[in-house]
TIDOBA-235046 format. One line per 3 residues: number of its first residue (from 1); their letters; for each residue x, y, z negated of C-alpha. Coordinates in nm, 2 decimals. Layout:
NUM> A> X:Y:Z ~ ...
This chain:
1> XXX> -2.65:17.50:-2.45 ~ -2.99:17.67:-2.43 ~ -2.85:17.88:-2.79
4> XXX> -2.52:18.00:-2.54 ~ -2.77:18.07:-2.27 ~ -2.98:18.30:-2.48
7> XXX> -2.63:18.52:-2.60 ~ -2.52:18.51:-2.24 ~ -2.86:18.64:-2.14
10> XXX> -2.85:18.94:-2.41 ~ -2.53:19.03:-2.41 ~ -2.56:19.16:-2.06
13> XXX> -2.47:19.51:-2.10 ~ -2.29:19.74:-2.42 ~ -2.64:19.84:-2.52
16> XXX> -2.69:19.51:-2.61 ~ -2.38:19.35:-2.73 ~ -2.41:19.70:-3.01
19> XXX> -2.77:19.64:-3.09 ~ -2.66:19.30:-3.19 ~ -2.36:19.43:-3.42
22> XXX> -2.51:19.71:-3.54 ~ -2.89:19.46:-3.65 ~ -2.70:19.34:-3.95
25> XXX> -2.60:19.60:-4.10 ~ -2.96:19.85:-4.12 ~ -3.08:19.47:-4.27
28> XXX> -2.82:19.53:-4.52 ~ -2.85:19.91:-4.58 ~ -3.25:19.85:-4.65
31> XXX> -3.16:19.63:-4.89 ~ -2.93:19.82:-5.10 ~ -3.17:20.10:-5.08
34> XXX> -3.42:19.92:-5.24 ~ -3.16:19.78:-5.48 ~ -2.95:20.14:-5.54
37> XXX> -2.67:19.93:-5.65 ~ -2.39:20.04:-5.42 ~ -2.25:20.40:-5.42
40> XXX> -2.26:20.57:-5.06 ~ -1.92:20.62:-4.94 ~ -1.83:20.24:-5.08
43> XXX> -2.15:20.16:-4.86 ~ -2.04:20.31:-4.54 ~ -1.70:20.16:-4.56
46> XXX> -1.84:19.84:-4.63 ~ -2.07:19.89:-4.38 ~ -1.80:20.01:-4.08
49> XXX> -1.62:19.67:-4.21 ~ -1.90:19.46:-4.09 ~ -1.97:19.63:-3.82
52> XXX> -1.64:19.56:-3.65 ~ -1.60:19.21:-3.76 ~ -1.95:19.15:-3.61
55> XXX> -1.87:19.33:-3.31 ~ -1.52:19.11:-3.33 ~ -1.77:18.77:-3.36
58> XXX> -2.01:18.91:-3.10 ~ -1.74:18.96:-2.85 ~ -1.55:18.59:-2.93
61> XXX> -1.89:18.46:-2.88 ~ -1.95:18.61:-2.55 ~ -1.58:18.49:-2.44
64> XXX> -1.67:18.14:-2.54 ~ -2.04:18.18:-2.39 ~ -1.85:18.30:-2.01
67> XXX> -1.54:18.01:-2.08 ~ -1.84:17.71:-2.14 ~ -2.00:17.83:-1.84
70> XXX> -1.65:17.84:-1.64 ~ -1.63:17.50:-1.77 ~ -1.96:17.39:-1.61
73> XXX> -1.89:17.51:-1.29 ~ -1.57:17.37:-1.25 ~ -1.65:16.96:-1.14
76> XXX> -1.83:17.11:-0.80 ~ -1.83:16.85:-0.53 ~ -1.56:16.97:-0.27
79> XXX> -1.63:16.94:0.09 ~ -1.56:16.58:0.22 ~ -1.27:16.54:0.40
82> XXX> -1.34:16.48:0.80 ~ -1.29:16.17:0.98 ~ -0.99:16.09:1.18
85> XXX> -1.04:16.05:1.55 ~ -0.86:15.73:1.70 ~ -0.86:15.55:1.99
88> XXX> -0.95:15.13:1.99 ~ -0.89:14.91:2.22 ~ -1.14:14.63:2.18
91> XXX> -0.97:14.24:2.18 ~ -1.08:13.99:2.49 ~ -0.96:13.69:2.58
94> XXX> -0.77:13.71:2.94 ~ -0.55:13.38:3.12 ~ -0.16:13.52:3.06
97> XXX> 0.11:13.39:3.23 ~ 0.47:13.41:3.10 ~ 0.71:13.40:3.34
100> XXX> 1.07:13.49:3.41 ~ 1.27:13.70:3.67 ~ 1.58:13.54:3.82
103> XXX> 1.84:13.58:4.05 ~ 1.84:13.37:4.37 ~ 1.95:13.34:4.70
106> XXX> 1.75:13.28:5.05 ~ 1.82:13.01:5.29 ~ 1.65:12.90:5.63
109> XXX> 1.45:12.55:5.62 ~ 1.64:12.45:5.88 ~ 1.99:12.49:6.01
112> XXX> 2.15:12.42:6.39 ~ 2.47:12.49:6.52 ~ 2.51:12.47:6.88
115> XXX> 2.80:12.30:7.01 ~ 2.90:12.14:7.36 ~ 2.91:11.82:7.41
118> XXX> 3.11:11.78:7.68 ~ 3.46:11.98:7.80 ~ 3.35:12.23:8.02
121> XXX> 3.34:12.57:8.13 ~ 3.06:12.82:8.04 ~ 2.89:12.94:8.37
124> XXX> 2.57:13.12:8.23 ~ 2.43:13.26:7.91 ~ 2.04:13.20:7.90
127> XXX> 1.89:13.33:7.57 ~ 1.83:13.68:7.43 ~ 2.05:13.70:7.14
130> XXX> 1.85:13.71:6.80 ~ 1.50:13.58:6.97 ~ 1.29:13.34:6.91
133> XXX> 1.31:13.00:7.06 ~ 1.14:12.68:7.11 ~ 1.32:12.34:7.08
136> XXX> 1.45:12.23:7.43 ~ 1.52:12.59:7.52 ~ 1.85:12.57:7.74
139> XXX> 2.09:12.78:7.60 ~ 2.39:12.74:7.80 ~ 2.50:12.59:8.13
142> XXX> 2.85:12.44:8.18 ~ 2.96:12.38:8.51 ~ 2.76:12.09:8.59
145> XXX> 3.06:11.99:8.94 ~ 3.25:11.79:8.82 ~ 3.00:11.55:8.64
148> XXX> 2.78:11.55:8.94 ~ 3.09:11.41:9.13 ~ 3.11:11.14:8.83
151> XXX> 2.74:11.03:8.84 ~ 2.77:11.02:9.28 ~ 3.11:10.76:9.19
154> XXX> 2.92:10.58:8.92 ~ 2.68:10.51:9.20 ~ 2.87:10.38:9.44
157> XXX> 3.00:10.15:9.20 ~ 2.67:10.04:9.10 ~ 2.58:9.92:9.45
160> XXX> 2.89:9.77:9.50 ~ 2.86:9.57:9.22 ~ 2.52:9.48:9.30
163> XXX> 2.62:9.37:9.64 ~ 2.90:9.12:9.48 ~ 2.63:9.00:9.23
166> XXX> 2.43:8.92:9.52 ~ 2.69:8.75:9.75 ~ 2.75:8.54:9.41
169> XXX> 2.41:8.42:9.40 ~ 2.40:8.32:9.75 ~ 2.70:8.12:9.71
172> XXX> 2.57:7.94:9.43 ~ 2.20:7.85:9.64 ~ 2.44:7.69:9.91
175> XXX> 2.62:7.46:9.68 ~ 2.31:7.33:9.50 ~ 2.20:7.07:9.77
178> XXX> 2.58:7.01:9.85 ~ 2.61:6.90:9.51 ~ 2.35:6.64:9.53
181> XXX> 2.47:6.49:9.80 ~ 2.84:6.47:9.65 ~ 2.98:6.64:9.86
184> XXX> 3.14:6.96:9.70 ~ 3.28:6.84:9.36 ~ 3.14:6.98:8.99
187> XXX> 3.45:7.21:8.96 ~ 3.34:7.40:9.26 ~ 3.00:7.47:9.19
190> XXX> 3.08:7.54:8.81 ~ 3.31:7.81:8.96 ~ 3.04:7.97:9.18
193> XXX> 2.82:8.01:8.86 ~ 3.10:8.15:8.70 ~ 3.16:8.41:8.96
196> XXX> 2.75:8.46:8.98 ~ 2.74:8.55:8.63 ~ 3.06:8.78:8.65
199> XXX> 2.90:8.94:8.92 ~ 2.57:8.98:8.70 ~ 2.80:9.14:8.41
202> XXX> 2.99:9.43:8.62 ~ 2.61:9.53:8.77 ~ 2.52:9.60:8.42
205> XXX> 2.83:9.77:8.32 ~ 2.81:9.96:8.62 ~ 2.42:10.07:8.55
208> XXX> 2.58:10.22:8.18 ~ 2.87:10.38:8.38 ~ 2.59:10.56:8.57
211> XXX> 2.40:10.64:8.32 ~ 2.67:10.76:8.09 ~ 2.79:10.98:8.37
214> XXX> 2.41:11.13:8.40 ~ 2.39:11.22:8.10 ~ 2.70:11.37:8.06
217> XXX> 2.55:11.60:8.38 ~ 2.27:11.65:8.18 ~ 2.52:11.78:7.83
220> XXX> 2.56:12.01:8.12 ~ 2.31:12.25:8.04 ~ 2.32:12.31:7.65
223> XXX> 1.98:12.28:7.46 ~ 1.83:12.43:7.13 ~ 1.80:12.14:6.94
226> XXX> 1.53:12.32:6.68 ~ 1.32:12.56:6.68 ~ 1.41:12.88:6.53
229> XXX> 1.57:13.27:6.60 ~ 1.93:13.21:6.74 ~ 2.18:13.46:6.64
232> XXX> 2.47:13.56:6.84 ~ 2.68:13.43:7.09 ~ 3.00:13.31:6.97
235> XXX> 3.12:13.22:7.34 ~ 3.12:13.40:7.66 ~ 3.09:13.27:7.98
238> XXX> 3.38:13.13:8.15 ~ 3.51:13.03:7.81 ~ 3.63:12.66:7.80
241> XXX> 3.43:12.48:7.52 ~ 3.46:12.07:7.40 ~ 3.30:11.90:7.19
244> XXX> 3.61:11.92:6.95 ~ 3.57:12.34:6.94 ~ 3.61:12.41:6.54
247> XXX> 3.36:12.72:6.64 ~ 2.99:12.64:6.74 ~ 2.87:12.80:7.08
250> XXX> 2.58:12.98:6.89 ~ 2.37:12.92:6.55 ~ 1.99:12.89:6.54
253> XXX> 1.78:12.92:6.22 ~ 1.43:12.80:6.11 ~ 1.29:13.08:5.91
256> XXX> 0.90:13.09:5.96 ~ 0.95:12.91:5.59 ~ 1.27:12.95:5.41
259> XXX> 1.42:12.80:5.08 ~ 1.44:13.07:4.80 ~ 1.79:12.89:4.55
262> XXX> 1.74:12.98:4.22 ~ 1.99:12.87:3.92 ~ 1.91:12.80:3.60
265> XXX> 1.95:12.56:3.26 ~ 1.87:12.20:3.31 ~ 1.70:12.24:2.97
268> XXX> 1.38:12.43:3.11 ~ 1.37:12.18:3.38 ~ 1.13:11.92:3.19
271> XXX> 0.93:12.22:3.09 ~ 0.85:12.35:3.45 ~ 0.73:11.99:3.51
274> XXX> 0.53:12.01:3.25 ~ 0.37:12.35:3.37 ~ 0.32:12.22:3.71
277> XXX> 0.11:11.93:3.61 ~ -0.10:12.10:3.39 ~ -0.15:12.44:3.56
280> XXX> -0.41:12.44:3.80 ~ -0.40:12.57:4.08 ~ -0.03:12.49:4.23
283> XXX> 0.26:12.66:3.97 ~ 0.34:12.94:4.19 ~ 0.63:13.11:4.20
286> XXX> 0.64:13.53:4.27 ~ 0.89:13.65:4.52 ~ 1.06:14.02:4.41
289> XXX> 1.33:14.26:4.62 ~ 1.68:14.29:4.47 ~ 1.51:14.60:4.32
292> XXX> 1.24:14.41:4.12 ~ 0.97:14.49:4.33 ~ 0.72:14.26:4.43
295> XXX> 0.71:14.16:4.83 ~ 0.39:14.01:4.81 ~ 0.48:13.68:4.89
298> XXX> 0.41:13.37:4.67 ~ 0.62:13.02:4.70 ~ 0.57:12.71:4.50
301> XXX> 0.88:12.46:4.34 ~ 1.01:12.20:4.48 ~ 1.12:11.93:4.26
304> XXX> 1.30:11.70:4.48 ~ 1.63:11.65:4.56 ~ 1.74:11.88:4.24
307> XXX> 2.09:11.81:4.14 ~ 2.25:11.95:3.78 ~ 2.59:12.12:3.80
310> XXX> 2.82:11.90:3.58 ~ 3.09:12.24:3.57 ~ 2.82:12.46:3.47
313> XXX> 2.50:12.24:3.34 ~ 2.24:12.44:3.56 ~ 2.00:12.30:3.81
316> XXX> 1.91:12.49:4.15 ~ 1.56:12.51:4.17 ~ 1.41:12.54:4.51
319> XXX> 1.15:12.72:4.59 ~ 0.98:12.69:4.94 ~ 0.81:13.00:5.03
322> XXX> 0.62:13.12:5.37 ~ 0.80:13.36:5.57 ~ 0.58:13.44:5.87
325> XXX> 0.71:13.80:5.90 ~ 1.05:13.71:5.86 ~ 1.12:13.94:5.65
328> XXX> 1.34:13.71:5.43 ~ 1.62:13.64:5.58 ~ 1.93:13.35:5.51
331> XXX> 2.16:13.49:5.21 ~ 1.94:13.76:5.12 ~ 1.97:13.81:4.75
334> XXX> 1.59:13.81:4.57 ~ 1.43:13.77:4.24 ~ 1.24:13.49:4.14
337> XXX> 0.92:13.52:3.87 ~ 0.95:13.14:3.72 ~ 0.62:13.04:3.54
340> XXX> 0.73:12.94:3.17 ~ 0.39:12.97:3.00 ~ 0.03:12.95:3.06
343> XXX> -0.26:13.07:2.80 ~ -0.56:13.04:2.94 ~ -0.76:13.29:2.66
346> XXX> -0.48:13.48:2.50 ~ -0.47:13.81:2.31 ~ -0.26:14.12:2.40
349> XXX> -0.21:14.45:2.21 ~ -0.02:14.72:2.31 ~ 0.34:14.76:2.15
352> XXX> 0.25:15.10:2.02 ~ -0.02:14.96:1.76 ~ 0.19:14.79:1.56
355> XXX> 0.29:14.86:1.22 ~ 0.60:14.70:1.08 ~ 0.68:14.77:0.71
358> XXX> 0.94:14.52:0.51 ~ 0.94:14.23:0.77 ~ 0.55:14.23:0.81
361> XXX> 0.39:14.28:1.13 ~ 0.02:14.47:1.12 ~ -0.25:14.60:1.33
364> XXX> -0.51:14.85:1.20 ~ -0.86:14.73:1.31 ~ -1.21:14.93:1.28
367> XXX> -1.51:14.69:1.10 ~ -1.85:14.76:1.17 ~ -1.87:15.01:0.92
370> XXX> -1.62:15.25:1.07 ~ -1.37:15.22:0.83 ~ -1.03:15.08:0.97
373> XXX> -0.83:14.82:0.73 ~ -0.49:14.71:0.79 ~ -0.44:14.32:0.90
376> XXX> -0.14:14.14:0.91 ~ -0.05:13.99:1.26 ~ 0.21:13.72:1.44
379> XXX> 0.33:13.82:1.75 ~ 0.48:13.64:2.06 ~ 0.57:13.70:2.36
382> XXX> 0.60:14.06:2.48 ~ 0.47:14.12:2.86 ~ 0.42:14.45:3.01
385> XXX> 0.50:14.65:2.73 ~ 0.17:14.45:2.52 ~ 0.26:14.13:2.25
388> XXX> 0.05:13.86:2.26 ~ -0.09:13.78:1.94 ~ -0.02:13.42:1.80
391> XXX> -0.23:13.47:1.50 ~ -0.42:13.74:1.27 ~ -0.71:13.87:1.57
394> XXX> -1.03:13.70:1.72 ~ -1.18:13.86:2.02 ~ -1.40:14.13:2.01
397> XXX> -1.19:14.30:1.73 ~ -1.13:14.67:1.77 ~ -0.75:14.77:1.72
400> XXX> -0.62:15.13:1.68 ~ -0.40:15.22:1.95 ~ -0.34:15.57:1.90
403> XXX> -0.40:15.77:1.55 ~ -0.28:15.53:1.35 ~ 0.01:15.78:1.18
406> XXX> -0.25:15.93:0.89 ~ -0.40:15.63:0.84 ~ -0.50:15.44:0.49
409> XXX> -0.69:15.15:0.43 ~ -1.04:15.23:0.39 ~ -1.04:15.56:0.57
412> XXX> -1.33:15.68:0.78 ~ -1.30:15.72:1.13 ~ -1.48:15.80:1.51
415> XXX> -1.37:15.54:1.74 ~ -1.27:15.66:2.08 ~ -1.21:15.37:2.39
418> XXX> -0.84:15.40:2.45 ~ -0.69:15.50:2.83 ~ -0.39:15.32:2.97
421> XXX> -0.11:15.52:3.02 ~ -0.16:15.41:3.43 ~ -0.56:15.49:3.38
424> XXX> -0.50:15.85:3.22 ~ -0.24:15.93:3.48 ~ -0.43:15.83:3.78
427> XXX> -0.75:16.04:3.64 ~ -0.53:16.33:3.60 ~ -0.41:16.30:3.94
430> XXX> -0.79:16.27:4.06 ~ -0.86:16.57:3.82 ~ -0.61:16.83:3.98
């Protein structure tokens, strides 16, 4: 190497590259002059020979010299690629709860229809239609006439009663001491207790007739028998109503808390026992429009008095839910959320970090060193757009979120915390 360095170094310029041809040949032409054994013009040819296969040499020599240097050169350590910028999302432990949206149905607590009890005509209508009302609330009044004429009769047949029970009993006081002196027979005074007793019987029934007939006066005016919003009037006044009327006078509803029907297998009933007696607090059940929104309004199951379908095999679960704003209203249709799940430490990733490739689930995750490695995952249950992961992750992991398209095992990379889609739009929204 240092022999190629030194050719290199004087072969630098023609001058040089000749003096080195040309060095040879006076060595030789010294020598024949002190020998004188070569003619002239055989010298010079000899001599131009040579020259020109040592210019020939000189010049390979210099081509070799330039190509070993080439050669040297050549392995120079290119630039390092630079590392990938990704974003992470770092692995915690949050509580999870799988649920369910179903279809259901709203109905009040409590149902009334109000119907007249006795035959009647409808004098006055006493309510606001569609308000609220207490229990006891008269609703209607039916002419109250001709029962007052009935309770006046049943009366007067009271006190006549009364005064035949009353004669009876005097009779019988007289025919005590007649009957110790012999002097009415047994007969007779059996009769007067008879009569006494009769007497004692058609007071009572009497006392019933009366009451019967005051309370009939009383049917007269038509009370709420719950509490609840009463909806329209189905009667008007001076309509004839009975108690046999296959149409009510008016409905009322309970809805301050309503019953919330949902449908569903009896299979995943044993389940949502389960949930409820190990969840703590109370299972609660989420209340949603038709549209899927939440209404803000929580209920919880109620596991009495279910009853399975035998046509379809599905129980009605019913959910008892506080309605103070009435905004739920009977038949409504609504969504349920059902609880089916509960983890109390579980880990999520976002859908978009996963890798599948030949039936094998993956995450990329960044060690301490900065270098990301791919790990194989099982997923579960997918909940807002995020899987839970069954197995594969410990928290305080960091998985790639985005930037995982150029990635390979290994690779270096500057770790970025990643946004939520609903973070990144809200700061743009505070940024404009």
């Amino acid at each position: 190497m240092v022999g190629l360095n030194f050719i290199t170094a004087s072969m630098d310029s023609p001058q040089s590259l000749e003096s080195f041809a040309i060095a040879p040949l006076h060595n030789a032409r010294s020598m024949c002059s002190r020998g004188n054994t070569m003619p002239g013009r055989r010298f010079n040819e000899v001599s131009m020979m040579f020259v020109k296969q040592r210019y020939a040499g000189a010049l390979l020599a210099v081509i070799a010299a330039f190509g070993l240097a080439g050669c040297d050169g050549a392995p120079q350590a290119q630039d390092a690629p630079a590392p990938l910028q990704v974003s992470v999302m770092t692995l915690a432990g949050e509580d999870l709860v799988i649920s369910e949206d179903l279809p259901a149905r709203v109905a009040a607590l409590r149902s009334a229809e109000i119907r007249a009890q006795i035959s009647g005509i409808v004098q006055r209508r006493l309510f606001e239609q569609g308000a609220e009302i207490s229990a006891g609330t008269v609703l209607f009044q039916i002419n109250p006439a001709p029962f007052k004429t009935d309770v006046d009769s049943a009366a007067a047949a009271l006190q006549r009663a009364e005064a035949v029970l009353a004669r009876a009993c005097i009779q019988v006081d007289r025919l005590v001491p007649l009957l110790r002196t012999e002097a009415i027979s047994r007969q007779t005074y059996d009769d007067a207790l008879s009569l006494r007793d009769q007497a004692a019987a058609d007071v009572a029934q009497a006392r019933a007739t009366l009451a019967r007939h005051k309370l009939n006066l009383q049917f007269a005016n038509v009370e709420a028998p719950i509490a609840g919003r009463i909806d329209q009037a189905l009667v008007s006044e001076g309509a004839l109503v009975s108690p046999t009327d296959a149409t009510p006078m008016a409905r009322i509803q309970q809805i301050d808390q309503v019953y919330v029907d949902v449908r569903q297998p009896a299979s995943v009933l044993e389940t949502l026992r389960q949930q409820a007696g190990s969840m703590a607090p109370e299972l609660e059940v989420e209340i949603l429009g038709s549209d899927g929104k939440p209404l803000g309004m929580q209920g919880h199951i109620l596991f009495s008095g279910i009853e399975v379908d035998a046509g379809t095999g599905d129980v009605l679960l019913r959910v008892l839910v506080d309605n103070p704003e009435r905004r739920l209203l009977p038949g409504l249709y609504v969504q349920a959320r059902i609880p089916r799940a509960h983890y109390a430490s579980a880990l999520s990733v976002p859908q978009q970090a996963l890798v599948r490739t030949s039936g094998q689930t993956s995450v990329w995750v960044v060690d301490g060193q900065g270098q990301v490695q791919q790990v194989p995952v099982n997923t579960a249950e997918l909940v807002d757009r995020q899987y839970r992961i069954a197995s594969g992750l410990s928290a305080g992991q960091r998985v790639v979120i985005e930037g995982i398209d150029r990635l390979t095992p290994g690779a270096q990379v500057i770790a970025h915390p990643w946004q939520p889609p609903a973070v990144s739009q809200q700061a743009d929204a505070d940024i404009r």
